[in-house]
MARNU-733707 format. One record per atom (N, C-alpha, C, CB): x, y, z; atom name; residue number from 0. Coordinates in steps of 0.1 Angstrom, whole numbers. Glycine has a CB too. Example, Ala and Ser with C-alpha at 12.3 -4.5 7.8 and 13.67 -1.06 7.14 Angstrom:
// MARNU-733707
> c1_c2_c3_name_resi
> 132_-57_78_N_0 .
> 123_-45_78_CA_0 .
> 132_-33_78_C_0 .
> 113_-45_90_CB_0 .
> 128_-22_71_N_1 .
> 137_-11_71_CA_1 .
> 129_0_79_C_1 .
> 141_-6_57_CB_1 .
END
This chain:
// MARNU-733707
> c1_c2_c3_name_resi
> -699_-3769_-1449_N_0 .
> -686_-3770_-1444_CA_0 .
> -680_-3756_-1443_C_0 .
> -677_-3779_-1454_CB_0 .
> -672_-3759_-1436_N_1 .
> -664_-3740_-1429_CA_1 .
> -659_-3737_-1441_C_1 .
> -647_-3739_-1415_CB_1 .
> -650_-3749_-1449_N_2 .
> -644_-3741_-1467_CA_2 .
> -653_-3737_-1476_C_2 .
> -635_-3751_-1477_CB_2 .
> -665_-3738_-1470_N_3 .
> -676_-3726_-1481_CA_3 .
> -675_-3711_-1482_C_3 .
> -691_-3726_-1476_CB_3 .
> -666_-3706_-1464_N_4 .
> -670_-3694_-1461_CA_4 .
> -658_-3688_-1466_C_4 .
> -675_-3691_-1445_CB_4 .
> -658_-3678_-1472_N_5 .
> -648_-3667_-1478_CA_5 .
> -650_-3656_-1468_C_5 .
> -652_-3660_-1496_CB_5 .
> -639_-3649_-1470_N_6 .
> -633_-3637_-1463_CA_6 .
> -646_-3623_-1471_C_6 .
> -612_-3636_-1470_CB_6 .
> -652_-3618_-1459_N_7 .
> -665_-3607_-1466_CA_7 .
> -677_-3614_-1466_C_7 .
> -662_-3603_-1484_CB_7 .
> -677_-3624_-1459_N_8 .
> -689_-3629_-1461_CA_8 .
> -696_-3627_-1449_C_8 .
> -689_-3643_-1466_CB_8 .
> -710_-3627_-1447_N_9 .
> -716_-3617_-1433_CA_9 .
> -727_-3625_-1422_C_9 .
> -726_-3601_-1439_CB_9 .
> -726_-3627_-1415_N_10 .
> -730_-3638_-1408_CA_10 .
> -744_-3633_-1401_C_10 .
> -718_-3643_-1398_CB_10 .
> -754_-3638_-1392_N_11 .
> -764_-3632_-1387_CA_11 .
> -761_-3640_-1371_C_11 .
> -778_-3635_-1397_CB_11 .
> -754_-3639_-1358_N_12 .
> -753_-3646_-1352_CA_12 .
> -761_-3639_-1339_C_12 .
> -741_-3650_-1354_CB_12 .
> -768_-3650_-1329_N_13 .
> -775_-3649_-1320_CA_13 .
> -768_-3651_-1310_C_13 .
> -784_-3656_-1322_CB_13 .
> -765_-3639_-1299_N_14 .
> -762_-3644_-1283_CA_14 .
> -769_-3652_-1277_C_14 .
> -763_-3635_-1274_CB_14 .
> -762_-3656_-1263_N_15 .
> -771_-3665_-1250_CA_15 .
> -785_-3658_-1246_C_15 .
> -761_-3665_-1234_CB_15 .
> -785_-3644_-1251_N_16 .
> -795_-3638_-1249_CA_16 .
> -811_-3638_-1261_C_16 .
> -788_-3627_-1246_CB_16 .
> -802_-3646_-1272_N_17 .
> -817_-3645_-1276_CA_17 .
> -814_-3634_-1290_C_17 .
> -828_-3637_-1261_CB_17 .
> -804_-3624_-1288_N_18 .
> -802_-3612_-1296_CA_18 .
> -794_-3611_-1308_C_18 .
> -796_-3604_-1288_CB_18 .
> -797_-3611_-1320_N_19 .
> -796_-3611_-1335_CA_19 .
> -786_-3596_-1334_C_19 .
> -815_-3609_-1346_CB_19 .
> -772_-3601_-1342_N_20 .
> -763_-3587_-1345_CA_20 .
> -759_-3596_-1358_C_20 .
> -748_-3580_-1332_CB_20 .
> -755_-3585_-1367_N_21 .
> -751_-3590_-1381_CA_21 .
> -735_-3587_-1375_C_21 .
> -757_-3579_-1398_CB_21 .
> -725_-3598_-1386_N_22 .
> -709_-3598_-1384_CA_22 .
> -705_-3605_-1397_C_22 .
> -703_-3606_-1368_CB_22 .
> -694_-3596_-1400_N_23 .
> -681_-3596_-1415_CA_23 .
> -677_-3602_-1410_C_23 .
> -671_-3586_-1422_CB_23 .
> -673_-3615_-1417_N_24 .
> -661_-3623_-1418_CA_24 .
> -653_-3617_-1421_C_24 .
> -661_-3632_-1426_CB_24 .
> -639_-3615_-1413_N_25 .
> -627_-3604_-1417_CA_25 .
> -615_-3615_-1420_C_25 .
> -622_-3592_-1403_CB_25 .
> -612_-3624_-1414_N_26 .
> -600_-3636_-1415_CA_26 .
> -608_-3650_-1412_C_26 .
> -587_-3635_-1402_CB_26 .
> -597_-3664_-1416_N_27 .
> -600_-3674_-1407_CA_27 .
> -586_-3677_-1404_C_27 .
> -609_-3685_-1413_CB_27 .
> -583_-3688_-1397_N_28 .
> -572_-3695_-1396_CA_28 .
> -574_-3708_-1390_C_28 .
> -564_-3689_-1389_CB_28 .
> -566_-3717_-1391_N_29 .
> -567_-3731_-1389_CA_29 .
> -557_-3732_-1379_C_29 .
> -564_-3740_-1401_CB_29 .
> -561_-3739_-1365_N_30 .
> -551_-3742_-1355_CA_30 .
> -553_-3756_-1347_C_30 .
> -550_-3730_-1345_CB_30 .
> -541_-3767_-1345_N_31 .
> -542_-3780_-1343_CA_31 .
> -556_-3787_-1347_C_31 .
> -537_-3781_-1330_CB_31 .
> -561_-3786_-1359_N_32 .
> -569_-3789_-1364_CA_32 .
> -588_-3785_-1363_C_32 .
> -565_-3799_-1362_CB_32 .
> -585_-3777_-1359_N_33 .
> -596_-3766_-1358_CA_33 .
> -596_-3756_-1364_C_33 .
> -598_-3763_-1349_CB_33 .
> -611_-3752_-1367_N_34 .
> -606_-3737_-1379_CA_34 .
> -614_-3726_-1366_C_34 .
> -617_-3736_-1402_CB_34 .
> -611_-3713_-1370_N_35 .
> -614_-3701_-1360_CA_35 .
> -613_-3690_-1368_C_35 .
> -605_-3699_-1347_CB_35 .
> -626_-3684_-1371_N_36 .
> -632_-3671_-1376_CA_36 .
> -628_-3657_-1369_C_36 .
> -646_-3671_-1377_CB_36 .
> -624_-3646_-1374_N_37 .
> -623_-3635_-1366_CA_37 .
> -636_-3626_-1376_C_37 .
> -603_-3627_-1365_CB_37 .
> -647_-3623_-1369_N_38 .
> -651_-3613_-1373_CA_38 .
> -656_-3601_-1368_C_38 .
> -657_-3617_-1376_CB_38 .
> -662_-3589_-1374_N_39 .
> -665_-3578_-1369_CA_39 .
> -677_-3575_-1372_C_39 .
> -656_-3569_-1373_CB_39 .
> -687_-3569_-1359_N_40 .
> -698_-3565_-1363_CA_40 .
> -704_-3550_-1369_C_40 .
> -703_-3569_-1352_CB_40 .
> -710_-3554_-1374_N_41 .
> -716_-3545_-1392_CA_41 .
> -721_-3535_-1383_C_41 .
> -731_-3555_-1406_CB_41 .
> -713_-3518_-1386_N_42 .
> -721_-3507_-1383_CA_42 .
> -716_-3503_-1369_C_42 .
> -737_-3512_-1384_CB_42 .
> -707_-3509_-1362_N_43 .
> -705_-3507_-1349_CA_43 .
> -691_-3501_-1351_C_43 .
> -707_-3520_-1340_CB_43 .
> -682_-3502_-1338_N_44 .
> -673_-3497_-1336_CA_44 .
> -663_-3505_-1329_C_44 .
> -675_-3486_-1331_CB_44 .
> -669_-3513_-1333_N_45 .
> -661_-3527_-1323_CA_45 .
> -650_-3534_-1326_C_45 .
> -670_-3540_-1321_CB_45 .
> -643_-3542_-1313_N_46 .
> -630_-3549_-1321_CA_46 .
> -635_-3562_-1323_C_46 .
> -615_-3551_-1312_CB_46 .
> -626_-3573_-1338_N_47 .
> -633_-3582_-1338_CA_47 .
> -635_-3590_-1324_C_47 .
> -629_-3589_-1348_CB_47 .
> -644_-3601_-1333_N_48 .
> -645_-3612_-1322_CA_48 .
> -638_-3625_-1328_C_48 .
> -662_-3614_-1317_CB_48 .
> -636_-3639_-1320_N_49 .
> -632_-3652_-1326_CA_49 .
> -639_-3658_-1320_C_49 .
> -619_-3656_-1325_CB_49 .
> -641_-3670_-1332_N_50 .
> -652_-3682_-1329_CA_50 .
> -648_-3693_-1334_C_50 .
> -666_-3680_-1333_CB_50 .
> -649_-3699_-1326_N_51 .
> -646_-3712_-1330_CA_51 .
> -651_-3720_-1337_C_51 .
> -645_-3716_-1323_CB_51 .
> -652_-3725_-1351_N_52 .
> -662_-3738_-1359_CA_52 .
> -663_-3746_-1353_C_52 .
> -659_-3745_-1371_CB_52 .
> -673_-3758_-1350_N_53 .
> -676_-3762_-1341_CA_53 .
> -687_-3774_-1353_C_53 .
> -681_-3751_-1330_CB_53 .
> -686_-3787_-1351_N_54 .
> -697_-3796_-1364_CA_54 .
> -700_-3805_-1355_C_54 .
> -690_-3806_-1379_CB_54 .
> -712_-3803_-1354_N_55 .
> -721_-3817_-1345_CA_55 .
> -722_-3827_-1352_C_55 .
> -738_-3816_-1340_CB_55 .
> -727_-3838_-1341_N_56 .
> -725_-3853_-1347_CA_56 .
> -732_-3858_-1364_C_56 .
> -735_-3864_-1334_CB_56 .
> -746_-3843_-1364_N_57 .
> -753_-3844_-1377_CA_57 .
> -745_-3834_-1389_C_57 .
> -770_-3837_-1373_CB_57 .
> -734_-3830_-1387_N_58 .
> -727_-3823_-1397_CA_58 .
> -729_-3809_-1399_C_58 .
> -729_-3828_-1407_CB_58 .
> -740_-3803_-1385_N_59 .
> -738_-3788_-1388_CA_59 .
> -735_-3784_-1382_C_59 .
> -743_-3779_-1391_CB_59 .
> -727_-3771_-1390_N_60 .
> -720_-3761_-1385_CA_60 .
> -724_-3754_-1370_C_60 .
> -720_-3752_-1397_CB_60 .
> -719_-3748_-1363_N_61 .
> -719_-3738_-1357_CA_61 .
> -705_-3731_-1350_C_61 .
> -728_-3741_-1349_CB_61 .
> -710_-3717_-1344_N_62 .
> -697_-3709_-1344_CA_62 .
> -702_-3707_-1325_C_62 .
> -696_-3691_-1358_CB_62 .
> -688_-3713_-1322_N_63 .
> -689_-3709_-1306_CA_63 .
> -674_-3703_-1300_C_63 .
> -692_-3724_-1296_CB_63 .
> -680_-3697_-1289_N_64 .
> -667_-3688_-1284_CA_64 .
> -658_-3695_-1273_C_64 .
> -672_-3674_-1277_CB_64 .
> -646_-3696_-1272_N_65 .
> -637_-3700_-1269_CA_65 .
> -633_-3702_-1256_C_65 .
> -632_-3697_-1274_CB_65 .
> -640_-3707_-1250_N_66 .
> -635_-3705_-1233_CA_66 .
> -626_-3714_-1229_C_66 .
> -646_-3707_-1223_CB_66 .
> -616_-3718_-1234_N_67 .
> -602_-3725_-1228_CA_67 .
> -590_-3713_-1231_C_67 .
> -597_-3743_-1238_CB_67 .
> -581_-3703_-1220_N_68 .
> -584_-3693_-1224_CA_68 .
> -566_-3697_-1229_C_68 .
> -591_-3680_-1214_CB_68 .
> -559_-3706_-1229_N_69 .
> -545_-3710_-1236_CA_69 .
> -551_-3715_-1250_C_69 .
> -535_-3723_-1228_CB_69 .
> -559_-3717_-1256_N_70 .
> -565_-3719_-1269_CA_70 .
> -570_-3706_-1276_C_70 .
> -575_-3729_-1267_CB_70 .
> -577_-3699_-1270_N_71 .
> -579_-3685_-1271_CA_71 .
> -564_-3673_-1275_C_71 .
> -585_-3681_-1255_CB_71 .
> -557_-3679_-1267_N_72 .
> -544_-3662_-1264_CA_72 .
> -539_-3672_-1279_C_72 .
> -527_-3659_-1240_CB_72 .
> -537_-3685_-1285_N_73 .
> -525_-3686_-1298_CA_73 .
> -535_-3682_-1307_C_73 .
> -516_-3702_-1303_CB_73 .
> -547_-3682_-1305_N_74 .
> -555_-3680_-1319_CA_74 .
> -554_-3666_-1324_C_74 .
> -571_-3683_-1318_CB_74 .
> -557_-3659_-1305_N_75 .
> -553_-3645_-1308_CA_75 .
> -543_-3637_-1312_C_75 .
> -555_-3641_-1302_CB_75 .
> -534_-3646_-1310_N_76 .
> -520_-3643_-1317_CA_76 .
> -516_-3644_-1335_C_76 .
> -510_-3653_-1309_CB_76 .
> -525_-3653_-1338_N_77 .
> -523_-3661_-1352_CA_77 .
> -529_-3650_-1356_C_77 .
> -529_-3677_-1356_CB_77 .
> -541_-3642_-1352_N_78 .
> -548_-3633_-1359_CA_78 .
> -544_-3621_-1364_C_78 .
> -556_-3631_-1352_CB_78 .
> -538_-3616_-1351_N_79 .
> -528_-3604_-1347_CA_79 .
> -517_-3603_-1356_C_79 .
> -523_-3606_-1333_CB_79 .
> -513_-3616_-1359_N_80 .
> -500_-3615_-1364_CA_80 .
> -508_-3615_-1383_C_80 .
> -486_-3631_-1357_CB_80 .
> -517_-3622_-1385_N_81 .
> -520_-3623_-1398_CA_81 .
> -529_-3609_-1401_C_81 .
> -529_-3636_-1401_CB_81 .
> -540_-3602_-1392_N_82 .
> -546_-3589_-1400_CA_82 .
> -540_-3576_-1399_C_82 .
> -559_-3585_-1395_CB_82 .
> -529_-3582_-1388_N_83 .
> -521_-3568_-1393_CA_83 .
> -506_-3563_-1396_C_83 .
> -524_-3560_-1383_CB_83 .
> -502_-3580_-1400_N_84 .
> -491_-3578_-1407_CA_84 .
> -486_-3571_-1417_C_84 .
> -491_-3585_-1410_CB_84 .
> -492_-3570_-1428_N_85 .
> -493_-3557_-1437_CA_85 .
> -496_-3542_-1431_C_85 .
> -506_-3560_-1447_CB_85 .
> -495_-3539_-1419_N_86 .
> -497_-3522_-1418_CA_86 .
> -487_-3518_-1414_C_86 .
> -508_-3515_-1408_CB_86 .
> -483_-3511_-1416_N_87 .
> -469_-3506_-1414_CA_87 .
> -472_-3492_-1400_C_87 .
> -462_-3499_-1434_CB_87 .
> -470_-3496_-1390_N_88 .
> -470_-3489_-1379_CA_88 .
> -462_-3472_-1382_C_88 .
> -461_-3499_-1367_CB_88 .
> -452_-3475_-1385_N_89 .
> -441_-3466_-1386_CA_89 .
> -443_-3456_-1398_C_89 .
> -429_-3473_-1388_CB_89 .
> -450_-3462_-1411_N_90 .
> -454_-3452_-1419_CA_90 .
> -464_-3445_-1417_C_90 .
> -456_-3457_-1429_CB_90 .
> -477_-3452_-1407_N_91 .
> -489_-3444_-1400_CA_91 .
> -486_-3434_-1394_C_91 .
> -496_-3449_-1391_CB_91 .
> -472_-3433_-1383_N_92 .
> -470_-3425_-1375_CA_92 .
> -461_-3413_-1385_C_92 .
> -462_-3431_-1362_CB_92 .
> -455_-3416_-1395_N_93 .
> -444_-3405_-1400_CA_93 .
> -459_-3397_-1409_C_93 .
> -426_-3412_-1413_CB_93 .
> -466_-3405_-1413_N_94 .
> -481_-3393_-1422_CA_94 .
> -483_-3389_-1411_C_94 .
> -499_-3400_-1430_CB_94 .
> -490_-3387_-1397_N_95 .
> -495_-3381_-1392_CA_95 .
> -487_-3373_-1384_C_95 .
> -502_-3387_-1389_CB_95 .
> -475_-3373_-1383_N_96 .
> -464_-3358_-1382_CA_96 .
> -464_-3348_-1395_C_96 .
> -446_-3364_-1380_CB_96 .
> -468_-3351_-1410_N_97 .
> -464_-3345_-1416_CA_97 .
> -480_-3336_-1420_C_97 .
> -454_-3353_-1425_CB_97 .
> -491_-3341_-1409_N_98 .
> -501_-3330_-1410_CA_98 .
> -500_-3317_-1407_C_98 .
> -509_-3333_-1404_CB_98 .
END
């Protein structure tokens, strides 16, 4: 079930292509009854990505990407507003004047 997965936990996921990249679980969130992972892939430089949980008729899991793109832009917002609520913009910018 998706409430197994904790925040840090590291996934091994496969593109359309066939291609194995490791990815941190960084958030989740729950939206009109669906849950959606934001993670980041391990070692790179990248922004996360969101996936969608997804349970077949046999009860497993899988993580797919979101192509309804008004279901996409609130998740991306729920995200946005939850990983980086805590950073204080304004304190980033006054440290890096006082270099």
């Amino acid at each position: 079930m998706a409430d197994e997965f904790k925040e840090g936990e590291f996934f091994t996921l496969t593109d359309e292509d066939g291609v194995e990249s490791e990815y941190e679980l960084i958030g989740t969130c729950e939206l009109d009854g669906n849950e959606y992972y934001a993670l980041v892939p391990v070692g790179e430089d990248e922004e996360y990505v969101i996936l969608k949980v997804v349970i077949d008729e046999d009860g497993e899991q899988s993580l797919e990407t979101i192509d309804d793109d008004d279901e996409f832009d609130k998740v991306a917002d729920i995200f946005e507003d939850e990983l980086f609520a805590e950073f204080d913009y304004d304190d980033e910018r006054a440290e890096e004047g006082n270099e």
